[in-house]
N, C-alpha and C positions, 0 to 999 in steps of 0.2 A: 420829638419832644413836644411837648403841649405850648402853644406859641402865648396862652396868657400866663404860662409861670412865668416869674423874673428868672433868669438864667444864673442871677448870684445863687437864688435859694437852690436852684439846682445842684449848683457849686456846692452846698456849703451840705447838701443833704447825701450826696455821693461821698464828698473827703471826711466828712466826721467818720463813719466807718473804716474807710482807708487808714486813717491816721491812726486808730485805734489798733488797728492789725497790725502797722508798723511798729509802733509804738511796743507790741506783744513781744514780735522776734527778739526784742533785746531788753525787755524787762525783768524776765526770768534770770540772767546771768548775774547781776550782782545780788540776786536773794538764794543763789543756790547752797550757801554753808549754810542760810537759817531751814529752808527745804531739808536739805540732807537729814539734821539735827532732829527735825520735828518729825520728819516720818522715818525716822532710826535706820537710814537708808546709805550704801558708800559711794564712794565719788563720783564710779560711771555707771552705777543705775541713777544716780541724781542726776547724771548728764543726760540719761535718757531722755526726760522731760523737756529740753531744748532740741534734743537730734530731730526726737518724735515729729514736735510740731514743723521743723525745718522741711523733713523728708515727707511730711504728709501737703503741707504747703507748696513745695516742687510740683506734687504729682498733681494737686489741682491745676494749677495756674493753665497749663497748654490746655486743660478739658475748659477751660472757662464758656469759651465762644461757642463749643458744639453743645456744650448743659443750656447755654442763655437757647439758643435754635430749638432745644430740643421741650424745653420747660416752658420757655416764656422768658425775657429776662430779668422784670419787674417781680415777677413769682420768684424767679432764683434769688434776686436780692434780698427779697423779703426773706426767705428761708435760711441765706448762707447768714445774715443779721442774725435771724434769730438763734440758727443755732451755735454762731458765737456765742452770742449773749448764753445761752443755756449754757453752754459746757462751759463755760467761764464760772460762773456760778459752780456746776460740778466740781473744779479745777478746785476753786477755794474750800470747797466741802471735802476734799480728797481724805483718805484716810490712810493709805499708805500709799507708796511710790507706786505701786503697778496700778493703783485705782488714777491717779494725776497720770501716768504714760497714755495712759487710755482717752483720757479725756483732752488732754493736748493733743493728741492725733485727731481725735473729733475737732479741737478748736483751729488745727492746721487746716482741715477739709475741709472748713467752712469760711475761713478767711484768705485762701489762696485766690479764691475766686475774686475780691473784693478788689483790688487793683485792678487788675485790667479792666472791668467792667465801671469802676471810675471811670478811668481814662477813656475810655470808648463812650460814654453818656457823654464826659465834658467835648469830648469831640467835634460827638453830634451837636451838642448843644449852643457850641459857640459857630460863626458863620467862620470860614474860610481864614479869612484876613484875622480875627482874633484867636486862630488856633496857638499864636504865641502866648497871649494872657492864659489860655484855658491850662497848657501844660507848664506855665510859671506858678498855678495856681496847684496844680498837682506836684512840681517840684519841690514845692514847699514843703507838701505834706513827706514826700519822700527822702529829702534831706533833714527836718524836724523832727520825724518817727525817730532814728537811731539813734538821737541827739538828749533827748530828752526822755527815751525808755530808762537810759540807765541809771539818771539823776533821781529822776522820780518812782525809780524802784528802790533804790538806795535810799529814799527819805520815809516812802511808805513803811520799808522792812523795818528800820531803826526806830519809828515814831510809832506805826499800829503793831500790825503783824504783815509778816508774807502772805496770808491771806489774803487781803486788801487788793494785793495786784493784780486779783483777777474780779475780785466786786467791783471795783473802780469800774471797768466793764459795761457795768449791766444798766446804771442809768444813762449811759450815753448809748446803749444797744437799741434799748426802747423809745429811746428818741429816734436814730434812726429808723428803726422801722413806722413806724407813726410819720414822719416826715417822708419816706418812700412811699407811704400808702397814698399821703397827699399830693407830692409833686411828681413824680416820676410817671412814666405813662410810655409803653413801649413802644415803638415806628413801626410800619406794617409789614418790615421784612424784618423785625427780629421775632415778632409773634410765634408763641410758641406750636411746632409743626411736628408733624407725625413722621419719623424718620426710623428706618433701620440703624438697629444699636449695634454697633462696630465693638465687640463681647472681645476680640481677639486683640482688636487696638488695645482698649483700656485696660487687660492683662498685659499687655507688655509696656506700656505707657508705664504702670502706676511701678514694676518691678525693675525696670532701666534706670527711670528718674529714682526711686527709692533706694535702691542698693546706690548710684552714685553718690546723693547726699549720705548716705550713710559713711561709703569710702571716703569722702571729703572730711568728714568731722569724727572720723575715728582713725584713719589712718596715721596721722602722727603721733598718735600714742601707742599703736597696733606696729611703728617703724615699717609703716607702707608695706610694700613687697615680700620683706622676710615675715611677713605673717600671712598663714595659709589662709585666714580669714578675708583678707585683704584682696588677695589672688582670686579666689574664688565670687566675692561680690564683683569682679573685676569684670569677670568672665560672663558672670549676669548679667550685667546691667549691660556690655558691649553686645553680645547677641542679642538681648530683648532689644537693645533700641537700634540694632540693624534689621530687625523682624519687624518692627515697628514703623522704621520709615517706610520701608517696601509693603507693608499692609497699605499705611495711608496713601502711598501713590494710586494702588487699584482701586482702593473702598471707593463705597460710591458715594456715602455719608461720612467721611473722615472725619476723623476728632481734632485732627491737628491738616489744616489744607497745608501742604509747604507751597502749592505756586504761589503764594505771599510774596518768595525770594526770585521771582522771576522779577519784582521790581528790583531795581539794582540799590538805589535810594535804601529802600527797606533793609535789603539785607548788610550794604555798607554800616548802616545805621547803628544793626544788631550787634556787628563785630564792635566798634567804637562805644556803644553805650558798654558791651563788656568791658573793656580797658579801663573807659572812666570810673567805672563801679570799682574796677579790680585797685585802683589807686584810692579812691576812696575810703573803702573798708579798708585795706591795708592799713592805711593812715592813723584810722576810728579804731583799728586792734591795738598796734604796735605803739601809740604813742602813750596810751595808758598804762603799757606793761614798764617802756623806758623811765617812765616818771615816776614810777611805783619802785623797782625794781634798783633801779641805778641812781635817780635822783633824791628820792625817799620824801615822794610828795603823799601826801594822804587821799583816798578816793576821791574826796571834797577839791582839793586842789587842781587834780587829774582834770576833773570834771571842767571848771572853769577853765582851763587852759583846750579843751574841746568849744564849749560854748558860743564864744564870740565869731570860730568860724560858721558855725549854725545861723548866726546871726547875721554875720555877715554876707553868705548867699541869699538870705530870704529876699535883702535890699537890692542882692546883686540879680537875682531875678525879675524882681519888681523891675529894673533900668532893662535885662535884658527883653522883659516880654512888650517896652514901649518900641526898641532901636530895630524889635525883629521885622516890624512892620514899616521901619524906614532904609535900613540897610539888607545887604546883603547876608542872610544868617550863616554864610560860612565864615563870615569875616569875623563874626563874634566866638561862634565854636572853636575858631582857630585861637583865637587871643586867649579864649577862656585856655586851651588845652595847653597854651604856654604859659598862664601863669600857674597852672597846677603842676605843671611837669618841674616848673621852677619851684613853688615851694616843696615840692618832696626832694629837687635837688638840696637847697637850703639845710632837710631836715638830714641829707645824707652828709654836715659837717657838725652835727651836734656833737657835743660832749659832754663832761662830767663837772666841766665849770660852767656849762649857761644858764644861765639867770633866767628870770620868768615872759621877759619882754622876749630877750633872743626864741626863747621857745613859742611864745605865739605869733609872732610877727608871720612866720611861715602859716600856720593854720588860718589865720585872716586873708593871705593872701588865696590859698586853697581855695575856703569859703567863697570868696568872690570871683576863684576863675571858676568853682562848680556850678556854680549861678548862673556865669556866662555860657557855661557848655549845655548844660541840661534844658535849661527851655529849646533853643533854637535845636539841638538836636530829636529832643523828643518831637517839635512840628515838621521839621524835613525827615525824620523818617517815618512817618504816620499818616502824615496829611496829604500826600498822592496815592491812598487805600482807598478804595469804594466805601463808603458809608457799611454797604452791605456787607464788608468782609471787616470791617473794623475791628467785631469783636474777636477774628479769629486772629487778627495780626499784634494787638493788644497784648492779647496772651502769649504771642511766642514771645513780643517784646519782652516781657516784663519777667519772662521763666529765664530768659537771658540775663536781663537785669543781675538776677536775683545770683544766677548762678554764677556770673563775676564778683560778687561779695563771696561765697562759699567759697568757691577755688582761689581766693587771693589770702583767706584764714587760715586752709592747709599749706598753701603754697609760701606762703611770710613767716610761719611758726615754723615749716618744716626750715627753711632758709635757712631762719634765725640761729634753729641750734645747729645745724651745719655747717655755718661759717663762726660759729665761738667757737665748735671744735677745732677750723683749721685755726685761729687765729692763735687760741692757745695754745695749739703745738708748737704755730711756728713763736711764739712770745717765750716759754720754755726754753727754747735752747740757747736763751743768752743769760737764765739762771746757772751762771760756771761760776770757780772760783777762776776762769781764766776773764771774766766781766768785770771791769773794774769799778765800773755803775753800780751794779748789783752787790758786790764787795763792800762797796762804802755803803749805800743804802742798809744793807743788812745788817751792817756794824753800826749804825745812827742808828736804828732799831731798835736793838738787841741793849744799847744803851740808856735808850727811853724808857725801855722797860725794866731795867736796873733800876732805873731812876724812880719810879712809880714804888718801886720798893717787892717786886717779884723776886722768884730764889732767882741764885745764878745759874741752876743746871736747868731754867726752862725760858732765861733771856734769847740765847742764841738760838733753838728752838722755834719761841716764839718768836723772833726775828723774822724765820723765813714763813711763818703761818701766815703774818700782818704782809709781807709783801708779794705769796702768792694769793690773800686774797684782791690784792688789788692787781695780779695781774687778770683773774676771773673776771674783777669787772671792766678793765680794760680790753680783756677781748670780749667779752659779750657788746660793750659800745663801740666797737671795731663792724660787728656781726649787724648792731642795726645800720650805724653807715651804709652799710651793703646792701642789704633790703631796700632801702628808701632811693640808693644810686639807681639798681634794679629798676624799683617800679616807676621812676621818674626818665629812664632811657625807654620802657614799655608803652607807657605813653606818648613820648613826644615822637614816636614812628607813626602814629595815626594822621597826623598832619594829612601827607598825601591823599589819605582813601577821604580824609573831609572835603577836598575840593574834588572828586567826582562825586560827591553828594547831588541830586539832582533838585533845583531852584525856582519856583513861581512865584514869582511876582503878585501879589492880588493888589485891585484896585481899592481904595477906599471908597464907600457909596455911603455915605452916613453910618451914624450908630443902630446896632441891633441889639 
């Protein structure tokens, strides 16, 4: 990095794109009924337009570090900017559903790139001892993206058009690029270098990673396995990316280096920043659906009750990226992973009477243990990489990242309606007339609704409609319990692999 830039402008010229990319993955969701409507399009060609960018963004992210070698990395950035910025523009000009699939995939392939290549500039950029502040500065951006995609999709779509959320875009594209041309400046071992194109990797790379996100975000409505479709992207995606790794061991230019994972650090790292992710998204899916669904909060509400844990980490980061340079950062990851383990335990005793405080109280606590895990974990697994190989280690980080948010949406939604079912079954078998609960209740019923002034051949009737439907929603609130017990026992087993985490010390020498 150029030693007369300030390092904030650095900062600040790297995460505007980042953020914007984040920001993308979950923008599109709550405008998909106006999408569908406007380009006369059904459910799951509309869903295409999220899968698209999701599974085009996968297949980026591992090429990141061999594109930056192979291009130059300052030219990649500039280029994967711009053509966000372009196909965002297209995105909004779309004129039917296949023309926006197309172009989402162009805007997946162009901003998958843009995380790890963040993370690898702030790296370089900050000295040793502030690799805490550099990735509290990039946590930010990564807990804030999800946080405020869907708020401010949701106020664009109601107030302009769903157009809008992808113009919004293009003056902050052009800034980035314009502020990359002036700061940014690449070190002499990422300079772009004349290498053998590994033709065989990138065909099995982009066909492994793309049929898996595909499997992820269609398989609960495809009922996984009983669908031949399922089966067979199954089948792809496990041979291409066991062809895949055994190419990259012999290449000689690999797209994806794995001795990254001969550091122990690293690869401990990989496993745990999955988990944490996988608790996180889980949380950012399921709490909106319970609130929506069982509670009968309005989007608007949903939203605020997300919020404050957003808010909440940004602070909790801020504390963590000062304490990582005076304590030991296992001691913080550790705290952090207990108090998130704990507020998913919390959310696994919710129910159909908590009030608004009971239901945030847990996400604030979240917020503030995400805070604590994410910076120090992102610098103990990063910061014992060579400079040289940073940008290749970035990118598996961050495709890991990504892909514990993916498999915790199939994995929580498949859950979900798997344990209403059993819940329902077994809550069914105490509707007898040998239930003397059910008996009375049906009969108060069956009476109220006389009372309302209903005939009599449809009180008893309606009787048992009113109180199977509230057996439905007591076991669907049985079924999140379960989910949130789940992924709060999933996480607090990483404890152990955080203290082999491997620890250096650095000295303070003044500010840089």
């Amino acid at each position: 990095m150029p030693t007369n830039v300030n390092k904030w402008i650095i900062a600040l010229t790297v995460m505007l794109p980042t953020l914007m990319v984040i920001v993308d993955t979950s923008v599109v969701n709550v405008s998909l009924d106006h999408i569908r409507g406007s380009l006369s399009a059904g459910i799951d060609e509309a869903t295409w337009s999220i899968t698209s960018y999701l599974a085009a963004n996968a297949i980026i992210i591992p090429m990141t570090g061999w594109l930056s070698r192979l291009f130059g990395r300052k030219q990649y950035l500039i280029f994967s900017v711009g053509l966000f910025t372009l196909s965002s523009l297209f995105c909004g000009l779309a004129w039917n559903i296949q023309s926006l699939v197309f172009f989402r995939v162009l805007q997946g392939l162009a901003g998958g790139s843009l995380q790890p290549m963040s993370q690898s500039i702030l790296l370089e950029t900050f000295p040793p001892r502030q690799h805490g502040m550099a990735m509290a500065i990039f946590g930010a951006g990564v807990m804030f993206g999800p946080i405020i995609g869907p708020v401010m999709g949701g106020w664009i779509t109601d107030n302009w058009t769903w157009h809008w959320i992808f113009y919004i875009n293009i003056p902050i594209g052009i800034i980035s690029i314009l502020m990359t041309l002036l700061f940014i400046v690449d070190p002499h071992y990422i300079k772009g270098s004349k290498m053998k194109i590994d033709y065989w990797g990138l065909i099995f790379l982009a066909v492994g990673v793309g049929c898996l996100q595909m499997i992820l975000d269609r398989g609960r409505r495809l009922d996984w396995f009983s669908s031949e479709t399922i089966i067979w992207l199954s089948i792809m995606s496990v041979a291409a990316l066991i062809l895949f790794v055994i190419i990259e061991i012999f290449a000689e230019y690999p797209i994806v280096n794995f001795k990254a994972f001969k550091n122990y650090s690293f690869s401990i790292g990989n496993v745990v920043a999955f988990f944490v992710m996988f608790n996180l998204f889980g949380s950012i899916v399921l709490l909106p659906i319970y609130l929506q669904t069982l509670m009968g909060y309005t989007a608007t509400l949903a939203g605020l009750v997300l919020a404050p844990g957003g808010i909440a980490s940004l602070f909790a980061m801020a504390i963590a990226g000062i304490l990582i340079s005076r304590i030991n950062p296992k001691i913080i990851i550790a705290a952090g992973i207990i108090m998130v383990s704990y507020s998913t335990y919390l959310m696994s005793a919710f129910n159909r009477s908590a009030d608004f405080v009971t239901i945030l109280e847990p996400r604030i606590y979240m917020g503030i243990g995400m805070g604590f895990v994410m910076v120090p974990l992102f610098t103990l697994t990063l910061s014992h990489i060579r400079k040289e190989e940073m940008g290749n280690a970035t990118s598996i980080f961050n495709l890991v990242r990504n892909l514990g948010g993916s498999f915790v949406v199939a994995f929580s939604t498949t859950l979900l309606t798997r344990r209403a079912q059993f819940h329902q079954s077994r809550l069914i078998d105490h509707l007898t007339p040998f239930d003397m609960n059910y008996m009375w209740s049906s009969h108060q019923t069956a009476r109220v609704l006389d009372y309302q002034g209903f005939e009599p051949a449809f009180t008893n009737k309606g009787g048992l409609v009113v109180i199977y439907k509230k057996l439905l929603l007591e076991a669907s609130m049985m079924s999140f319990n379960d989910v949130f017990y789940v992924m709060s026992v999933m996480l607090i087993i990483m404890l152990p692999l955080v203290v082999c985490m491997r620890y250096i010390r650095y000295k303070s020498s003044g500010s840089q």
